[in-house]
C-alpha positions in Angstrom: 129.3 120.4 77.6 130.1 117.1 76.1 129.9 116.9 71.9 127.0 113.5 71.9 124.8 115.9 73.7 125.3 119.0 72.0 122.0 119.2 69.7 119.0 118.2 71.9 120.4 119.9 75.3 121.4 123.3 73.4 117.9 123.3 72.1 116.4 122.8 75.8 118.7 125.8 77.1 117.3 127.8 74.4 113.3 126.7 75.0 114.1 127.0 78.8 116.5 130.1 78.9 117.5 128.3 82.0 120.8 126.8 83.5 120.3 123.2 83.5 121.5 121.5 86.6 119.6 120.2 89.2 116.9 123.6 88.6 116.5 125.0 85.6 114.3 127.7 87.3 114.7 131.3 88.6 114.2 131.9 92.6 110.1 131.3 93.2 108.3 133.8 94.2 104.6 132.7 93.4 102.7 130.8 96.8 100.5 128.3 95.2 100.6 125.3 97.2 100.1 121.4 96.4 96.7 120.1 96.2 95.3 118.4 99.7 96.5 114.5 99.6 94.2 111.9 98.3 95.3 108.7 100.3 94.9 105.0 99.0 92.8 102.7 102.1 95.6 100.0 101.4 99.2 102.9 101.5 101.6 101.1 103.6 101.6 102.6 107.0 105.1 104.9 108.0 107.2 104.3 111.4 107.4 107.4 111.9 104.8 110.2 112.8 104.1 113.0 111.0 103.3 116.0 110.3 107.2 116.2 111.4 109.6 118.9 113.0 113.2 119.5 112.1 116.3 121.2 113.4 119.1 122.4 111.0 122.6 123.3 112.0 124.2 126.2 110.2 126.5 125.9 106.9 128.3 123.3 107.5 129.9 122.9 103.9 130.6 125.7 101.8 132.0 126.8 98.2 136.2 127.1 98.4 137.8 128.4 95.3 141.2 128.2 94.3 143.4 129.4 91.8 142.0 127.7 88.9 138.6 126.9 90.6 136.3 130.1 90.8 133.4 128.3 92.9 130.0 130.2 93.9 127.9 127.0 95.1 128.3 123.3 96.6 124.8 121.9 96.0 123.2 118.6 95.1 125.1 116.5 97.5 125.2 112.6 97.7 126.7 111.1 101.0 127.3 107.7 102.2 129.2 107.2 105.5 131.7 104.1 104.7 134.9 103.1 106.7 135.0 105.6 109.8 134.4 108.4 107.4 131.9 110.6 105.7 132.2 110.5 102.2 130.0 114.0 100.1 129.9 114.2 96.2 128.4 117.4 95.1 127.6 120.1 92.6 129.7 123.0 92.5 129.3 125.9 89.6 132.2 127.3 88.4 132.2 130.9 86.9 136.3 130.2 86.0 134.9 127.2 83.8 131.2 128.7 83.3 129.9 125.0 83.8 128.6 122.9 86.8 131.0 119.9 87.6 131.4 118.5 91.0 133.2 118.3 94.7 134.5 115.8 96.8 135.6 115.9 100.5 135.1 113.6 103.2 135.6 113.7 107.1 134.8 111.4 110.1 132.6 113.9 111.9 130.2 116.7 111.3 132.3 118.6 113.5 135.3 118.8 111.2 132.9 119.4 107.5 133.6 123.0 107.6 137.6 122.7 107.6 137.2 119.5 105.1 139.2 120.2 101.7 137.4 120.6 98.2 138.6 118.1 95.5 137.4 119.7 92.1 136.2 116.2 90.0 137.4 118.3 87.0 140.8 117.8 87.9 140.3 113.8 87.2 140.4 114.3 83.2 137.3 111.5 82.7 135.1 113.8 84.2 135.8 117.5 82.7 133.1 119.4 81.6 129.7 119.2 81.9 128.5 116.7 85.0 126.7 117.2 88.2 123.7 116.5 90.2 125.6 113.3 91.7 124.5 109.8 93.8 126.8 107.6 94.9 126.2 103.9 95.9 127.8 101.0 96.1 126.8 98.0 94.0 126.8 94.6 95.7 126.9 92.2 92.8 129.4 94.2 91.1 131.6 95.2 93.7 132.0 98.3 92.6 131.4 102.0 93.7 128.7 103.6 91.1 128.4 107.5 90.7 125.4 108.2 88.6 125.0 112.1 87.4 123.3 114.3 85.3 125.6 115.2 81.9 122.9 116.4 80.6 121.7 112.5 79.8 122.1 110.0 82.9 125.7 108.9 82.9 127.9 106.6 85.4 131.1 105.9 86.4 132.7 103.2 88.6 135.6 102.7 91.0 137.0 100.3 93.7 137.6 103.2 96.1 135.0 106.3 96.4 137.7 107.9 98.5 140.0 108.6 95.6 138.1 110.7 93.0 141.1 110.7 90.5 140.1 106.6 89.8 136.6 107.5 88.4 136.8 106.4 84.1 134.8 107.8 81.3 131.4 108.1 82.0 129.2 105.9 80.4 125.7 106.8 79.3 122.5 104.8 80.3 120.7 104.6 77.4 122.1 104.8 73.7 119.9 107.6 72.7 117.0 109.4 74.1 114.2 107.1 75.3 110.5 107.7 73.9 108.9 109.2 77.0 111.8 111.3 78.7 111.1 114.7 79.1 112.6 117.4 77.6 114.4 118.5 80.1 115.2 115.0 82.2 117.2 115.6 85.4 118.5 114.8 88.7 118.7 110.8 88.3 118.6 108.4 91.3 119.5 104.5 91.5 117.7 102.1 94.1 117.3 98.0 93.9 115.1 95.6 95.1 115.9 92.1 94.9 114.9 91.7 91.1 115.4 94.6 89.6 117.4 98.1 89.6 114.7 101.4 88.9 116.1 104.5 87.5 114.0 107.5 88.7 114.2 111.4 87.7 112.4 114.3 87.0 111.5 117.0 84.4 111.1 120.3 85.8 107.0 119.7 84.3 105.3 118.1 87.4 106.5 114.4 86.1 108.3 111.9 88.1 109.8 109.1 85.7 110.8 105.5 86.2 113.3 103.3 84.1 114.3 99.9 85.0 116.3 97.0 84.6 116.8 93.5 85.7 119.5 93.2 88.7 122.0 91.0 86.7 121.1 93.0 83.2 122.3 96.6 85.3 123.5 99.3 84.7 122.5 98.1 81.1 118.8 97.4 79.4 116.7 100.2 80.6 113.5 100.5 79.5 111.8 103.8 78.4 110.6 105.8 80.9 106.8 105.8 82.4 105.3 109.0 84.6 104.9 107.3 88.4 103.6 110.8 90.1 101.6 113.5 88.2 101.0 117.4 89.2 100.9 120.3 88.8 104.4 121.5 87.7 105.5 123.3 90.6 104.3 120.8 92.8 106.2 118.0 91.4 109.4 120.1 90.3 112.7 118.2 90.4 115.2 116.4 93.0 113.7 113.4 93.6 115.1 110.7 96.2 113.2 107.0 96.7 114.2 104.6 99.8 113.5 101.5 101.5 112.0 101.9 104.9 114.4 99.9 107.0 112.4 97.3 109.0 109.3 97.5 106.7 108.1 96.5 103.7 107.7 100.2 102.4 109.5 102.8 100.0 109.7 106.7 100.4 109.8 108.9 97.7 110.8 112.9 98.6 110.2 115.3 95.8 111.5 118.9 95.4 108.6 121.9 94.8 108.5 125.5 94.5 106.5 127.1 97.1 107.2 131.1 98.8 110.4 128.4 99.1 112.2 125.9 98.2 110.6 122.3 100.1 110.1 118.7 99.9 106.8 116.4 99.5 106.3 113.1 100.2 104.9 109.5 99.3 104.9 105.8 100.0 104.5 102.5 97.8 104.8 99.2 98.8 106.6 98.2 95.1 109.7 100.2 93.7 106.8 99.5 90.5 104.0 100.2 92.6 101.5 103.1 92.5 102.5 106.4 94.7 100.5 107.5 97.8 101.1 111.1 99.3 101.8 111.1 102.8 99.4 113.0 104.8 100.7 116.1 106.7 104.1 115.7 104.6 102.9 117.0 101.4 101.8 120.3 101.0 103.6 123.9 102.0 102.1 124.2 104.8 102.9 120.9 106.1 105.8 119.5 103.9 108.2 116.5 104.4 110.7 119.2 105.4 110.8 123.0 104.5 111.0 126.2 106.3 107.5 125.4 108.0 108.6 122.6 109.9 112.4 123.0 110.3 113.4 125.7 113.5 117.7 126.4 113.8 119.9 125.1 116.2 120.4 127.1 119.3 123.2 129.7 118.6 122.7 129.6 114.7 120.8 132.4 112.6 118.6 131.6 110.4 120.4 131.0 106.8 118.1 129.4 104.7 114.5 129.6 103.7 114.6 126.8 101.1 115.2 123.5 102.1 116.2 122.4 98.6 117.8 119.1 97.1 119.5 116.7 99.1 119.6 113.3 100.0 118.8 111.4 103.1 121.3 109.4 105.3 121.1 106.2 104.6 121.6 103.1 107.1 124.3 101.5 104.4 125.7 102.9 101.5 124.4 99.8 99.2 122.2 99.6 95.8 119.1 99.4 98.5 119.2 103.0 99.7 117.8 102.0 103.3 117.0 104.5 105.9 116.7 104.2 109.2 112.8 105.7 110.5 114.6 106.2 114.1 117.5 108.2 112.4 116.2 110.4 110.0 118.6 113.5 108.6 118.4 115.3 105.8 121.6 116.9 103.9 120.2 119.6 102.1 121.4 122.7 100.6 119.9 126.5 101.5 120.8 130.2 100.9 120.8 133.1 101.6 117.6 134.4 100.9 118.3 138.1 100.1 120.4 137.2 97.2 118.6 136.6 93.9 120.5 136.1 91.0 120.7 134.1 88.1 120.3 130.6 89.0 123.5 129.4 88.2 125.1 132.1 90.4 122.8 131.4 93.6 125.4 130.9 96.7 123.9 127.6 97.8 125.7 125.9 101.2 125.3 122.8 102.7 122.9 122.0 106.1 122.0 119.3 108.2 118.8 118.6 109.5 117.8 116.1 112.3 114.1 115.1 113.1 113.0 116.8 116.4 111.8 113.6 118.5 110.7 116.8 121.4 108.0 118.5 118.9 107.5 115.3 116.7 104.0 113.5 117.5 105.0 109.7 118.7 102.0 108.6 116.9 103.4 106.9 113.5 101.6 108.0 110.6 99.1 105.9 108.9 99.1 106.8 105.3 
């Protein structure tokens, strides 16, 4: 835990008696489900159909200790795919350390993620301590690699070559102090740009989704203080947020983590990065979600691993500031356990999965929200 947070986030692990990365709560076990979707006339219409169907492969990445890493988890991933290889920053908790930090490994297929090797961020002396919860993009007008995290305020860090971990510096924070409007308990931050301006969303564990923002040339400096974009109930709007642009439209997703029986993701759509929020019809709710253990069946071969279908982050069609995914190539790196082991949050054996969209069991009807 760095020193300049020390006060306010000590007094949030007290109020919460919870670990605070990426979830600050215990395993769910209550089955209240979101509210049926009220749907604006004028929501941009989705590509793709829904309600959707997913296959997952089994773990594919997995917590590797060492003998000065004592890992239990690799959660929270970020990935970008960037020359010829696969590139995966993640959260990792570390009993040795009793802190989350974060992993890196990359690989050139899927094939070989298994057998790819663990770089411990805390071995790069910038980054010791207390970060996690990770995106990485890179920035065109800066031409630099950004890796935003959670520390517990939202911090970055740049480099010339994402590959090499050891070249992140000092993080810097986003704002100076803590904005008016930011939660208690802010978390789990995500970049994305349009052509005018760069928005900084993130949750609160209290049914809020926040937005900063910035002008383009003025970033990563000059946010503003935060305003609520999507309201709920708080288990319905929990944490994990992720916004994109909808390659070859003019519309943005937003995905948004709740607590169900499980762990699973809702969905809406704007037109605007600063636009209003619609929720997707049959993407939104347990029993139809975005993706969760409803809609998502296992690859031939692979046992069931996983009933949540908890944060992760889309494959994108770049790796730029604009976050673009491609409607005819969705997948969704997520991370699942084992559902028969409940512990304490922080010691929860999250792995890594992949899912693909099932085109077979997928209506080819695109959605109009």
């Amino acid at each position: 835990m760095n020193k300049p947070i020390l006060s306010w986030f000590a007094v949030a692990a007290l109020m919460s008696g919870n670990a605070l990365c990426a979830s600050a709560a215990e395993p769910a076990t209550q089955t209240q489900s979101a509210a049926p979707a009220t749907v604006r006339a004028n929501a941009p219409k989705l590509p793709f159909a829904t309600p959707l169907q997913w296959k997952s492969t089994g773990v594919l990445i997995k917590p590797v200790s060492d003998e000065t890493h004592t890992i239990v988890s690799v959660k929270d991933p970020t990935v970008v795919h960037y020359d010829n290889k696969w590139h995966v920053y993640a959260t990792a908790y570390s009993t040795s350390a009793r802190t989350w930090n974060m992993v890196y490994l990359n690989f050139k297929d899927w094939s070989e993620a298994p057998d790819a090797k663990l770089y411990y961020i805390d071995q790069n002396p910038n980054l010791r301590g207390y970060h996690c919860a990770p995106q990485v993009f890179y920035f065109r007008p800066h031409k630099k690699w950004y890796l935003i995290f959670q520390s517990q305020q939202p911090q970055y860090t740049t480099t010339d070559d994402l590959s090499r971990p050891e070249t992140w510096p000092r993080p810097v924070d986003f704002f100076q102090t803590k904005p008016p409007g930011a939660p208690q308990l802010w978390i789990d931050y995500w970049m994305i740009c349009d052509d005018t301006h760069a928005y900084l969303f993130f949750t609160g564990d209290n049914g809020r989704l926040y937005r900063s923002q910035t002008r383009i040339e003025d970033f990563p400096k000059g946010m503003s203080d935060p305003q609520v974009v999507i309201e709920g109930p708080r288990n319905d709007v929990f944490e994990g947020s992720m916004t994109y642009k909808i390659k070859g439209t003019n519309a943005y997703l937003t995905l948004v983590e709740a607590i169900g029986p499980a762990r699973y993701y809702r969905a809406w759509t704007s037109d605007r990065l600063d636009g209003q929020w619609t929720p997707v019809p049959d993407a939104n709710s347990w029993q139809k979600p975005f993706a969760g253990i409803n809609n998502v069946t296992f690859e031939e071969g692979v046992a069931p691993w996983t009933r949540d279908i908890s944060h992760g982050e889309l494959i994108r069609d770049g790796y730029d500031e604009t976050m673009t995914i491609d409607p005819n190539n969705l997948q969704l790196l997520y991370q699942g356990r084992d559902p028969e082991i409940n512990r304490r949050y922080d010691q929860l054996p999250y792995r890594l999965g992949l899912l693909k969209l099932d085109v077979s069991k997928t209506d080819s009807q695109p959605s109009q929200s």
